[in-house]
N, C-alpha and C positions, 0 to 999 in steps of 0.2 A: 956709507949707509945713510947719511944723516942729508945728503944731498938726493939721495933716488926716494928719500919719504918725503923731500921739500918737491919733488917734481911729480911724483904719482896723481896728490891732487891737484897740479895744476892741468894733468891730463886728464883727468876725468870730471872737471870742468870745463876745457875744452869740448870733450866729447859729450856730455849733457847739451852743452851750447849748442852744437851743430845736430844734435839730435833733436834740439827742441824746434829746432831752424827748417830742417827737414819736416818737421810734422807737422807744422805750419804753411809750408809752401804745397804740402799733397792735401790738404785739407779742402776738397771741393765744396765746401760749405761754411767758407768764412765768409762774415759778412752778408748771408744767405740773403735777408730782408729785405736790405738793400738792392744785393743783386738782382733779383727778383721784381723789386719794384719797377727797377731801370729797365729791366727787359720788357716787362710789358708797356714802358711807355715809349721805348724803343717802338716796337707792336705798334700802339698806337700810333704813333706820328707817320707811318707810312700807307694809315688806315686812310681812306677816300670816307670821309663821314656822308657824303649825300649818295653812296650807295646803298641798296637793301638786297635781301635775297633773290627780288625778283629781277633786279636791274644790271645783279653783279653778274661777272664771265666767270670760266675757268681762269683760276689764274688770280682773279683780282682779290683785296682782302675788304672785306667792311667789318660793320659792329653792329651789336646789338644788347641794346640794353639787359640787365637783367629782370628773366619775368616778373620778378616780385616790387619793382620800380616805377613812380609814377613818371611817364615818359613829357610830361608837361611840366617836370621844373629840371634844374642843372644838374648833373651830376658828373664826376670824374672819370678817369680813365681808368678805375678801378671796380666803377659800378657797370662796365660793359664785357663784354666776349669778343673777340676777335675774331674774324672768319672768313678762311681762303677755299674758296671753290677748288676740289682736285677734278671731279665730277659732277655735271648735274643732269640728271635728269629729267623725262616730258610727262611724269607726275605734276595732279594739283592738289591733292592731298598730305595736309601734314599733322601729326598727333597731336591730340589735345591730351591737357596733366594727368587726366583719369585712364587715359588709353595703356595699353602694354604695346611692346615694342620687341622685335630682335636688332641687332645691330651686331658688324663686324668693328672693331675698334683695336686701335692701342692708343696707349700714356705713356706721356713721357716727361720727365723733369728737365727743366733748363738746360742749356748746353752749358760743358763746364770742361777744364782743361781733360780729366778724365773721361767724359760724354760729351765730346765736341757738335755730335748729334741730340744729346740729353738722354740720360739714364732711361730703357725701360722700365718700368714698374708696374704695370699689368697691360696686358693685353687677350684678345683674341685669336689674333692673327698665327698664323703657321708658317707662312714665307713671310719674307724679307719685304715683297711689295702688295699692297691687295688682290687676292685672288680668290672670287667668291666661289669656282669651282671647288675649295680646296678649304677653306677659311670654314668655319661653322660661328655662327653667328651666334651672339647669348641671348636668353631674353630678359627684359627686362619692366618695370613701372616707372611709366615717363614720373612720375610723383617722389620715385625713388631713388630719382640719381641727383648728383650734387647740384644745385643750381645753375652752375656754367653749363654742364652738359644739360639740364632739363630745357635751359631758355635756346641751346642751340636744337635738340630735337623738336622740339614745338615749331620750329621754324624749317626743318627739313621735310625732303617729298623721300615716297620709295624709291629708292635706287641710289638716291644724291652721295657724295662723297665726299667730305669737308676737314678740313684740319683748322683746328680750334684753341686758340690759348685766353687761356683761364686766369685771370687774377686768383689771388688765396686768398680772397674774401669772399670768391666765388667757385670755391675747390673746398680744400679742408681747414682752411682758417690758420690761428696761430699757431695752433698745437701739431706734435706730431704723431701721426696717425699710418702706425706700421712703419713702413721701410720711408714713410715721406714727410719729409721732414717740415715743421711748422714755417709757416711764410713762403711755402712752394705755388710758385704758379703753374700750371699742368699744359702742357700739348697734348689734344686730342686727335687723333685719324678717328672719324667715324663718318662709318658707311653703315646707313640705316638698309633694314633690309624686306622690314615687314613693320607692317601697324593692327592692331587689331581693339576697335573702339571700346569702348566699357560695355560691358553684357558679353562681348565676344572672346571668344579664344585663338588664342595663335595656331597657326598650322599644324597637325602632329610633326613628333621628328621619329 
């Protein structure tokens, strides 16, 4: 008896230990800040900096400062937007901050061993790939969405179709905010779909 009481606790410190081991190893969000940071500067370093929206293809990625920066002194890799053409459009118009807006869109969180593609966390979309027959766009106030996303619609035409990642200085900041967690940089798909200037209203639906 005096030996199965000397062994109980050593199993159920064993089994603590490997419990604590295990919930450590499934925790897609150790170290988030970090990872985060590395990703987008991952992001950056394959950015083509002397591209712009008007110069880049399908396909290629550039940057763009965020609107609220003056574009005439330095700044980091955490004060720009990243942005890969999926589509673009033979629009010349793009929304100004006062404008409203629809767009098809999804977010996404970092890739992680769990979301090797990155956690959805909101979106638009209805399938799997874009499809505007299908997809119902949201509307929104270019004024009213997070700075990454404002500085990339300012810079889109009707139709265009972009995936965007966001610093979380240019997302939701440090804190967490719902399901997303503080120091998240964000993947955006969005596909703008209408603009309609200040005085005007969007299409009925």
């Amino acid at each position: 008896m005096k030996r199965i009481a000397t062994i109980i606790p050593l199993v159920l410190a064993v089994l603590v230990a490997v419990s604590c081991k295990e919930t450590k190893e499934i925790d897609d969000h150790d170290n988030w800040q970090e990872r985060n940071t590395e990703y987008i500067s991952r992001i950056a370093a394959e950015c083509n900096p002397e591209l712009t929206p008007q110069t880049a293809q399908v396909g290629q990625l550039f940057r763009l400062l965020s609107f609220k920066l003056d574009s005439g002194k330095e700044w980091g890799d955490g004060s720009f937007i990243y942005c890969r053409i999926l589509d673009k459009s033979d629009d010349t118009i793009a929304p100004h901050y006062t404008d409203s807006i629809r767009m098809n869109y999804r977010v996404r969180l970092i890739p992680t061993d769990y979301y090797p593609e990155g956690q959805v966390i909101d979106q638009s979309f209805k399938t799997t790939e874009l499809d505007p027959s299908v997809n119902i766009p949201y509307s929104f106030l270019v004024s009213g969405l997070i700075d990454g996303v404002t500085t990339a619609v300012m810079n889109m035409h009707k139709g265009d179709f972009w995936r965007v990642y966001i610093p979380y200085g240019l997302g939701y900041g440090t804190s967490d905010k719902g399901t997303i967690p503080g120091y998240s940089a964000l993947i955006y798909e969005i596909n703008l779909t209408e603009i309609a200037p200040t005085g005007h209203d969007l299409s009925p639906r």
